[in-house]
C-alpha positions in Angstrom: 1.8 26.5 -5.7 -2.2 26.6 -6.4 -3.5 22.8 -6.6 -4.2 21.9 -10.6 -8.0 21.7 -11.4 -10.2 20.0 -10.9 -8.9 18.3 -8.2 -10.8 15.3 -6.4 -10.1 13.5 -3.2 -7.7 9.9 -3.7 -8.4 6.6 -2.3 -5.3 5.9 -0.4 -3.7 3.2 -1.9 -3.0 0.9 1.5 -6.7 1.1 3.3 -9.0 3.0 0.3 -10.0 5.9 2.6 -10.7 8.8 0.6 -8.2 11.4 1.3 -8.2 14.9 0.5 -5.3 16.9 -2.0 -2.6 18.3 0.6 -0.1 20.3 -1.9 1.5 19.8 -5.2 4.4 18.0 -6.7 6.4 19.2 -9.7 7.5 15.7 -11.9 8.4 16.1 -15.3 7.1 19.4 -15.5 3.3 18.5 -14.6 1.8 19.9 -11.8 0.3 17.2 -9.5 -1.5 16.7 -6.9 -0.3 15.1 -3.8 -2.2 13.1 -0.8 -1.2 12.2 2.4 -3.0 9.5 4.6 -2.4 10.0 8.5 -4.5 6.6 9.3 -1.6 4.7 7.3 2.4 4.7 8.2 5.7 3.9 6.5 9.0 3.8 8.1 11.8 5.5 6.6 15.3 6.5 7.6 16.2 10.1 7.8 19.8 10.8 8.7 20.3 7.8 10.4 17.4 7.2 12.3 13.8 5.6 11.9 11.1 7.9 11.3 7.4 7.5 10.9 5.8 9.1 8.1 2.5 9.2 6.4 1.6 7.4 3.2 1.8 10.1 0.2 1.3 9.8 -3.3 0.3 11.4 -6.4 -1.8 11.6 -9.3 -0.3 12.1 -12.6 -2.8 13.5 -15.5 -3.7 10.1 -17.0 -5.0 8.8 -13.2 -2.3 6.7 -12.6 -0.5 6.6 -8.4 3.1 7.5 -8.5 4.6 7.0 -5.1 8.0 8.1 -3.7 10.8 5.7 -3.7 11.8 4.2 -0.2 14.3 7.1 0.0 11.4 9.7 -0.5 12.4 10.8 -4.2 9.8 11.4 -6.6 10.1 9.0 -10.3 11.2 11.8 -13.1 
C-alpha cells in the first residue's frame, strides 16, 4: 500500500526524535501513515510471552497521534 502524500517524518512521541514513515495503516477508512521508533521500547505479551517491540503510531489527517492499544489493536 503506497504511503498518502505528502508525507513528513513524526517526532516520536516518548523521546521527540524525528522518525521517518515505515508503512500504512487502514483506520476508518483513511489511509495513514505509520512510524516506528527503534531507540524507544514497549513490552507486550504475544501468546503468552513478553516481547519487545518498538514504539509505533500514526498520523490521522487532522495531525493528531493515534497509538495502538496495549494489545496492539488500532482505535476504529
Amino acid at each position: 500500500m503506497p504511503l498518502p502524500s505528502p508525507v513528513h517524518n513524526s517526532p516520536c512521541p516518548s523521546c521527540g526524535n524525528k522518525i521517518p514513515p515505515s508503512g500504512v495503516v487502514s483506520i476508518a477508512g483513511q489511509q495513514l501513515p505509520v512510524y516506528q521508533c527503534e531507540t524507544c521500547t514497549r513490552s507486550a505479551d504475544l501468546f503468552g510471552q513478553q516481547v519487545t517491540l518498538a514504539v509505533t503510531w500514526a498520523i490521522d489527517n487532522q495531525g493528531r497521534t493515534i497509538t495502538p492499544d496495549a494489545d496492539g489493536e488500532w482505535p476504529l
